[in-house]
KEROTOR-741800 format. One record per residue (C-alpha): residue in one letter; x negated, y, z negated. Coordinates in steps of 0.2 Angstrom, whole numbers, padded with zeros to 4 digits, always signed. Each point is the difference from the previous one (the first is absolute). Last residue first. Layout:
AXYZ...
END
This chain:
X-0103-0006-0210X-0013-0009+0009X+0009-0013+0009X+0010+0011+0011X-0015+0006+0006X-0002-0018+0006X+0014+0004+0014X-0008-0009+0014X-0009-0016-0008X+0013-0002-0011X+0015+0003+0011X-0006-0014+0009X-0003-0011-0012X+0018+0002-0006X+0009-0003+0017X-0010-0016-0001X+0009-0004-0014X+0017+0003+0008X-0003-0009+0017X-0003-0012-0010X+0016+0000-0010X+0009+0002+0018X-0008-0017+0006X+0006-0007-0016X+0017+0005+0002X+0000-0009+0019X-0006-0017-0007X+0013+0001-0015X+0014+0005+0012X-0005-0013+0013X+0001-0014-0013X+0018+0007-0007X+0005+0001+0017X-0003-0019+0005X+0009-0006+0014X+0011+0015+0003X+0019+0001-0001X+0012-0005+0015X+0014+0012-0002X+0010+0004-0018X-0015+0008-0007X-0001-0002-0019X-0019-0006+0002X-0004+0014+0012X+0008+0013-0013X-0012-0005-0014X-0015-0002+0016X+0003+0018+0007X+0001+0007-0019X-0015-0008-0004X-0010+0006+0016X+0007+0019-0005X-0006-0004-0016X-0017-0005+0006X-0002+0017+0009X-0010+0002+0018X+0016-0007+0009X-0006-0002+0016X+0009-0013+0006X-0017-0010+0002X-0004+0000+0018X+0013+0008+0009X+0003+0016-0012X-0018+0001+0000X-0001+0018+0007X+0019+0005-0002X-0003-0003-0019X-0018+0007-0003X+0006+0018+0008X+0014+0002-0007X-0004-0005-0016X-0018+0010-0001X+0013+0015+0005X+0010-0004-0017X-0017+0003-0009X-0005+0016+0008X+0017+0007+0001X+0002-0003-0019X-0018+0008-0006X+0002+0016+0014X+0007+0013-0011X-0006+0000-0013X+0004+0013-0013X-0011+0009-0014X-0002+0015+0012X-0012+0012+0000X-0012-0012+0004X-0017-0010-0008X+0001-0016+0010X+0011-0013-0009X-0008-0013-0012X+0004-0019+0008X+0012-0012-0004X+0014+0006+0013X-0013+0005+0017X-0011-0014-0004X+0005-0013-0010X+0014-0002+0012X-0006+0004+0016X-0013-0016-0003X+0015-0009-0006X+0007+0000+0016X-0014-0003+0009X-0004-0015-0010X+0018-0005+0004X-0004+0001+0019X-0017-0007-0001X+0004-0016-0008X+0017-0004+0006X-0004+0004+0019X-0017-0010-0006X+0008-0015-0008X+0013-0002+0012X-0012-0003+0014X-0008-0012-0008X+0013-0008-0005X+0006-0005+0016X+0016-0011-0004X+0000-0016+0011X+0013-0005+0011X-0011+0002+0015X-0001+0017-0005X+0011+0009-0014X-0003+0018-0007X+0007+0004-0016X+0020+0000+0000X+0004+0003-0019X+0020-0002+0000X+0014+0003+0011X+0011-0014+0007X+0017+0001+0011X+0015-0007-0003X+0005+0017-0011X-0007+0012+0015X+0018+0009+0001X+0001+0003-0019X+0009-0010-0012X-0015-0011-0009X-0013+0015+0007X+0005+0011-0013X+0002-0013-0014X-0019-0002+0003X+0000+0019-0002X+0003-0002-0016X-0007-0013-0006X-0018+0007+0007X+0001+0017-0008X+0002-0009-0017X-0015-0012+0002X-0007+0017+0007X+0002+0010-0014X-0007-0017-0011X-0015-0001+0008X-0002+0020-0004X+0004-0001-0019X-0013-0014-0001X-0012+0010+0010X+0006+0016-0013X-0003-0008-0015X-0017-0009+0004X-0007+0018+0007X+0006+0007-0019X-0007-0013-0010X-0018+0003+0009X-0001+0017+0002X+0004+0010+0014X-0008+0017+0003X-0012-0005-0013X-0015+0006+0014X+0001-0019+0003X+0000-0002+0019X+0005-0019-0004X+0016+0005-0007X+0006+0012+0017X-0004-0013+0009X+0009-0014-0008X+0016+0013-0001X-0003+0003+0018X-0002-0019+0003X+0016+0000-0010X+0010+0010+0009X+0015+0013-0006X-0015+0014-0003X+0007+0015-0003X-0012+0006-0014X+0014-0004-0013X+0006+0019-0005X-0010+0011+0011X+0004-0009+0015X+0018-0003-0003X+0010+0010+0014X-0017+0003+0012X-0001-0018-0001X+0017-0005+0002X+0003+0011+0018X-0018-0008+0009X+0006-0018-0007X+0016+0004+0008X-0005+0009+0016X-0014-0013+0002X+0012-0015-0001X+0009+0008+0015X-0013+0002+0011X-0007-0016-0003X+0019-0010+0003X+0000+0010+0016X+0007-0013+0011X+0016-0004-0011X+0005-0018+0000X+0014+0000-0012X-0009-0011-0011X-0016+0010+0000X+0004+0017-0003X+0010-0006-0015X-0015-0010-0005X-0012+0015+0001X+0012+0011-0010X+0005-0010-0013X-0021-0001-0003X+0000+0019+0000X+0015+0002-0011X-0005-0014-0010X-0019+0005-0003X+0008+0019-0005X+0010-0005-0014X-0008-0013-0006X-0016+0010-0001X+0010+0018-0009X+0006-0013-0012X-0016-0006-0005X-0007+0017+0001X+0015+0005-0012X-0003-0014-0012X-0020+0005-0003X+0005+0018-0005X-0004+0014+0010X-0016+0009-0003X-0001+0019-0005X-0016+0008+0000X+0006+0017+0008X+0014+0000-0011X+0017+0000+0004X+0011+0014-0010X+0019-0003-0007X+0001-0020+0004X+0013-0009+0010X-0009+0001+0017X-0012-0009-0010X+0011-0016+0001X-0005-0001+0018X+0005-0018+0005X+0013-0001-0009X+0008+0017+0004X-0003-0004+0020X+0007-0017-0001X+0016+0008-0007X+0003+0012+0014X-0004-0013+0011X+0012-0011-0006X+0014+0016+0000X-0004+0005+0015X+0000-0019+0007X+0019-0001-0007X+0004+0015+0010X-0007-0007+0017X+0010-0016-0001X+0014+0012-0005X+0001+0009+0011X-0002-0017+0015X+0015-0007-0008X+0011+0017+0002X-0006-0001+0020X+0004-0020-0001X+0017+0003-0005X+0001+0017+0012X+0003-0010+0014X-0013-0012+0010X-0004+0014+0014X+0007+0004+0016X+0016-0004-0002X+0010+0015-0008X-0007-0001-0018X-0017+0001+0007X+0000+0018+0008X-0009+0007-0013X-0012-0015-0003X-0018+0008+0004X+0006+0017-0013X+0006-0009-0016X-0013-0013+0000X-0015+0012+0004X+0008+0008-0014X-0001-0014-0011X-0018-0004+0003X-0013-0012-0001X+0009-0006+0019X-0011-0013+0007X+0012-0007+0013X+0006-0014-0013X-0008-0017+0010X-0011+0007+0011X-0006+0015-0008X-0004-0010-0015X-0023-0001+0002X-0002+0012+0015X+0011+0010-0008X-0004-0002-0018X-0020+0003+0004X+0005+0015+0010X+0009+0010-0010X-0011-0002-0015X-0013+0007+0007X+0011+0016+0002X-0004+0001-0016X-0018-0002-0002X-0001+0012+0013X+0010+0014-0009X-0008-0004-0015X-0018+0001+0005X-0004+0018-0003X-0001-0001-0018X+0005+0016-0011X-0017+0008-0011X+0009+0015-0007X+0006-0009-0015X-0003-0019+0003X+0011-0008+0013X-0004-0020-0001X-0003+0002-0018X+0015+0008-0001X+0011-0012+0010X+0013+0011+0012X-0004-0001+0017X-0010-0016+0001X+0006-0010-0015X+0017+0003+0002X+0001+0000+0019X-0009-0018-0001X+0012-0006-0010X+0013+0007+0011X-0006-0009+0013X-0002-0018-0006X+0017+0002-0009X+0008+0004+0015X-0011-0015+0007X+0007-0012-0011X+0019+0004+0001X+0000+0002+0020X-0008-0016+0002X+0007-0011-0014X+0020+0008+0003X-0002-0005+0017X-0008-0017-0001X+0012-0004-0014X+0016+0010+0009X-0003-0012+0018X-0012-0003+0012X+0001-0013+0015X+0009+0010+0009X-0011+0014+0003X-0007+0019-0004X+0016-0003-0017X+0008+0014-0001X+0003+0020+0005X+0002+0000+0020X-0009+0014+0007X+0010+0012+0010X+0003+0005+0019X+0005+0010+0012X-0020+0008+0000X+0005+0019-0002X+0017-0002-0010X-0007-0014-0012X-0018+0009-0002X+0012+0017-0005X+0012-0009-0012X-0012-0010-0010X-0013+0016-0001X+0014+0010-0009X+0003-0015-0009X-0016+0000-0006X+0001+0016-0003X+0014+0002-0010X-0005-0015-0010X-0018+0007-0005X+0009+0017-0005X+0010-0012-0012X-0014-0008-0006X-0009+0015-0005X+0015+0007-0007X+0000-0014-0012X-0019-0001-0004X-0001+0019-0005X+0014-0002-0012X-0008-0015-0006X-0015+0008-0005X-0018-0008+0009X-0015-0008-0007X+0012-0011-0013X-0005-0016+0007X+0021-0003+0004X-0001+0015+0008X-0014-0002+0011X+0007-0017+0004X+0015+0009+0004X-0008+0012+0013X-0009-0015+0008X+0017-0011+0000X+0010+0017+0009X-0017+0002+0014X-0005+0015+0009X-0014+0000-0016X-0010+0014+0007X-0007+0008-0017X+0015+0016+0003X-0015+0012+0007X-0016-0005-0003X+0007-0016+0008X+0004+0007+0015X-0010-0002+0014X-0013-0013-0009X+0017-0013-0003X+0006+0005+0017X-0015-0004+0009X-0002-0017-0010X+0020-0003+0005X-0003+0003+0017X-0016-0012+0000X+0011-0013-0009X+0013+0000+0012X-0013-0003+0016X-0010-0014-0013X+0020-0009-0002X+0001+0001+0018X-0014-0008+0007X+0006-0018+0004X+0016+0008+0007X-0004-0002+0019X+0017-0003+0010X+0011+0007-0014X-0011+0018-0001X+0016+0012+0006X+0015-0010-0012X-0011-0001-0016X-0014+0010+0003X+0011+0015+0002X+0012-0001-0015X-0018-0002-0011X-0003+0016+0010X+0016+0008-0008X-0002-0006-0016X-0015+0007-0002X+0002+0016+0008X+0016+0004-0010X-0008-0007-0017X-0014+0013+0004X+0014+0013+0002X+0012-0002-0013X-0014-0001-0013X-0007+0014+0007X+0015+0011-0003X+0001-0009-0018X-0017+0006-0003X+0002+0018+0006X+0018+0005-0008X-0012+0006-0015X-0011+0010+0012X+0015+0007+0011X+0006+0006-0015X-0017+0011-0005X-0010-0008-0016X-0003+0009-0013X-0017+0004-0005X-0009-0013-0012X+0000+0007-0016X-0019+0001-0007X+0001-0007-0018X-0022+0006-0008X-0009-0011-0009X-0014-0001+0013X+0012-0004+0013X+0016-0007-0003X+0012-0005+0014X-0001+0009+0018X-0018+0003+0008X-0010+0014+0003X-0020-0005+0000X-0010+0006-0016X-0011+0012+0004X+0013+0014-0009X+0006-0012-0015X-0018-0002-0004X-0004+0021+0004X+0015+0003-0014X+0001+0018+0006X+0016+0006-0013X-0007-0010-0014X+0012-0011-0009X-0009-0019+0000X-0017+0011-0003X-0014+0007+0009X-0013+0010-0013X-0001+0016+0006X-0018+0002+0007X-0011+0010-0012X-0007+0017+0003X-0015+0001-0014X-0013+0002+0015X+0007+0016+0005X+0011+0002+0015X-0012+0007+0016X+0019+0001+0010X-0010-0009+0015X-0009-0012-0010X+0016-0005-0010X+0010-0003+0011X-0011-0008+0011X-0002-0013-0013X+0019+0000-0006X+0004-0001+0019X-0013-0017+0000
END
């Protein structure tokens, strides 16, 4: 248009000819329109500026500061909120999720020693960068140790939450869900396909902080829910003079949490070999055996999580269960789908649409079956030692005049599963709205809300498990229960799995009567 006007203005003759624009031309209009950004641009090595002192000693002096605040209100709900403490572990994780999104463009908003050397061990952050990282995290954790135990007059005791809990209860808790979160750090802050270029999530501080809550609704009475060496450093300062169980259990604790990095540093590198690869393409799949792995994974932790919640009596056990199937699913969405249910699988195959073939949805329902057979063991031997060891869990449907009602477990079952898969096939298998964003946001809230929901709802009736491997893991460590075991659980698993297959399929004629665009592709 200046050429034009130019031109017009100057009365150039009609021979006049636009300089052709060139790599090397002085006005390079590309490189002029083109939007400023640090790196390589059109071919051309643009130095980023250098950085003032204060912005290199800005990462580590938020990393001081949010580890600070964390430990210190973790310090707070533990001796302040002692009378009421059902809804601490959501309180902690809401000031972690606001400190995360605070400063996580800043240092990434780890505030956590086993999440900065998982990064390090995944090869997504250097050494030199993870050590001082940790030792900023110390200093204020212990910083945030000495002030809530001068304000309060008093500390939290690092150990076992009771006495019926020893170093295998502990060291399962705390090594598990360590892994559980730095997994999903991994794959929501640092995965590539999770974080294309200039296209960053916006879930992963959420998805985090998930994590929080599911491991302390699900451990935080029997190891105090730590995830966390330097919330172990700062809670237990005064331990070694009384008030605590002595630096033994605090060096324990470490390395609990140190051996889940590492596992969950691991798990991430299996299950995302692409991570491993110079350039991703747009059409890549993951191979068959990581989706598997990335389903045993994830059905475990969720179906660990239910039984956990429910062997030591926890009253938020929906709550809980949403957080980690909410967490997992934004983790490995993109790799497996995220299903880590088989009537979701089920659903998901009957859709057709090839979003789940038939080999494919027969792997990962037996993977799934056998996550929670696992999930099931486990926190069997759980219950065995805990406080409620004389006391039976199992599938509870609703009992009148010592008669099962069926029919009502069939419909809580029925609808609640279908509603489930519903959301499924439709916010996660469906073809976004056009959007300047590739991201969505609202896929895992959606599903782990239809949890939530469907759980407290017909908890009473059915048990509200809405996911035959949660129902298998249930009945595995019902069978293996040291108090009065159920008549039949293998006869009320089967019942209760097929109710949740229905619900499934119906799911599917659903969707195909309300989404039939999706059809026509």
């Amino acid at each position: 248009f200046g050429y034009r006007w130019l031109k017009d203005r100057c009365k150039c003759p009609e021979s006049f000819q636009v300089p052709p624009v060139t790599e090397n031309s002085y006005f390079n209009l590309a490189l002029m329109a083109a939007p400023l950004r640090y790196g390589t641009t059109l071919g051309y090595e643009m130095p980023a500026p250098a950085k003032t002192p204060l912005e290199t000693a800005a990462p580590f002096i938020a990393e001081f500061i949010g580890t600070f605040i964390l430990v210190f209100s973790v310090g707070a709900c533990g001796v302040v909120n002692t009378a009421n403490p059902i809804w601490n572990p959501t309180a902690i994780a809401s000031v972690l999720m606001v400190l995360i999104y605070t400063f996580g463009p800043v240092s990434g908003g780890h505030f956590n020693p086993a999440v900065s050397v998982a990064s390090g061990v995944a090869n997504k952050e250097p050494w030199s960068k993870v050590l001082l990282y940790v030792f900023f995290q110390i200093l204020g954790a212990l910083c945030a140790g000495c002030l809530y135990a001068e304000v309060f007059q008093k500390a939290v005791a690092v150990g076992p939450a009771g006495p019926f809990y020893g170093w295998f209860q502990v060291a399962l808790i705390e090594t598990l869900y360590t892994a559980m979160l730095c997994f999903v750090v991994l794959n929501c802050a640092y995965s590539r396909r999770n974080n294309p270029e200039d296209d960053q999530n916006h879930f992963f501080g959420l998805a985090i902080a998930f994590v929080i809550i599911a491991g302390g609704h699900a451990g935080g009475s029997i190891s105090g829910a730590h995830f966390n060496p330097a919330v172990t450093f700062g809670l237990d300062i005064t331990g070694g003079s009384g008030v605590g169980f002595g630096l033994p259990w605090v060096f324990a604790y470490i390395l609990f949490q140190l051996v889940g990095a590492l596992a969950g540093a691991v798990l991430f590198t299996a299950c995302r070999p692409e991570e491993r690869l110079a350039e991703i393409r747009p059409d890549y799949v993951p191979p068959v055996a990581a989706m598997l792995l990335c389903e045993l994974v994830g059905t475990f932790m969720l179906v660990l999580t239910v039984g956990l919640n429910i062997v030591t009596k926890s009253p938020v056990t929906p709550w809980s269960a949403a957080a980690a199937l909410t967490s997992l699913i934004y983790s490995v969405g993109n790799v497996s789908g995220a299903h880590f249910n088989p009537a979701v699988t089920f659903a998901v195959f009957l859709s057709r649409r090839d979003k789940c073939p038939r080999g494919r949805a027969t792997y990962f329902i037996l993977i799934q079956l056998l996550a929670g057979v696992l999930a099931g063991v486990i926190y069997s031997a759980v219950h065995f030692t805990g406080p409620y060891s004389s006391e039976p869990f199992g599938l509870n449907p609703i009992v009148k005049d010592d008669k099962v009602l069926w029919g009502h477990v069939f419909w809580a079952e029925f609808a609640f599963t279908g509603l489930l898969a519903l959301v499924v096939l439709a916010v996660a298998t469906t073809t976004p709205p056009a959007s300047f964003t590739r991201q969505n946001f609202q896929f895992g809230m959606a599903i782990g809300a239809c949890v939530t929901a469907g759980a407290f709802a017909i908890g009473p009736i059915s048990g509200g498990e809405l996911n035959p491997a949660v129902a298998l893991g249930i009945a595995t460590g019902n069978s293996m229960s040291s108090g009065n075991v159920d008549a039949a659980p293998w006869s009320y698993f089967l019942r209760i799995s097929l109710y949740e297959m229905l619900g499934g399929a119906a799911a599917v004629v659903i969707f195909f009567l309300t989404h039939h665009y999706e059809y026509k592709k």
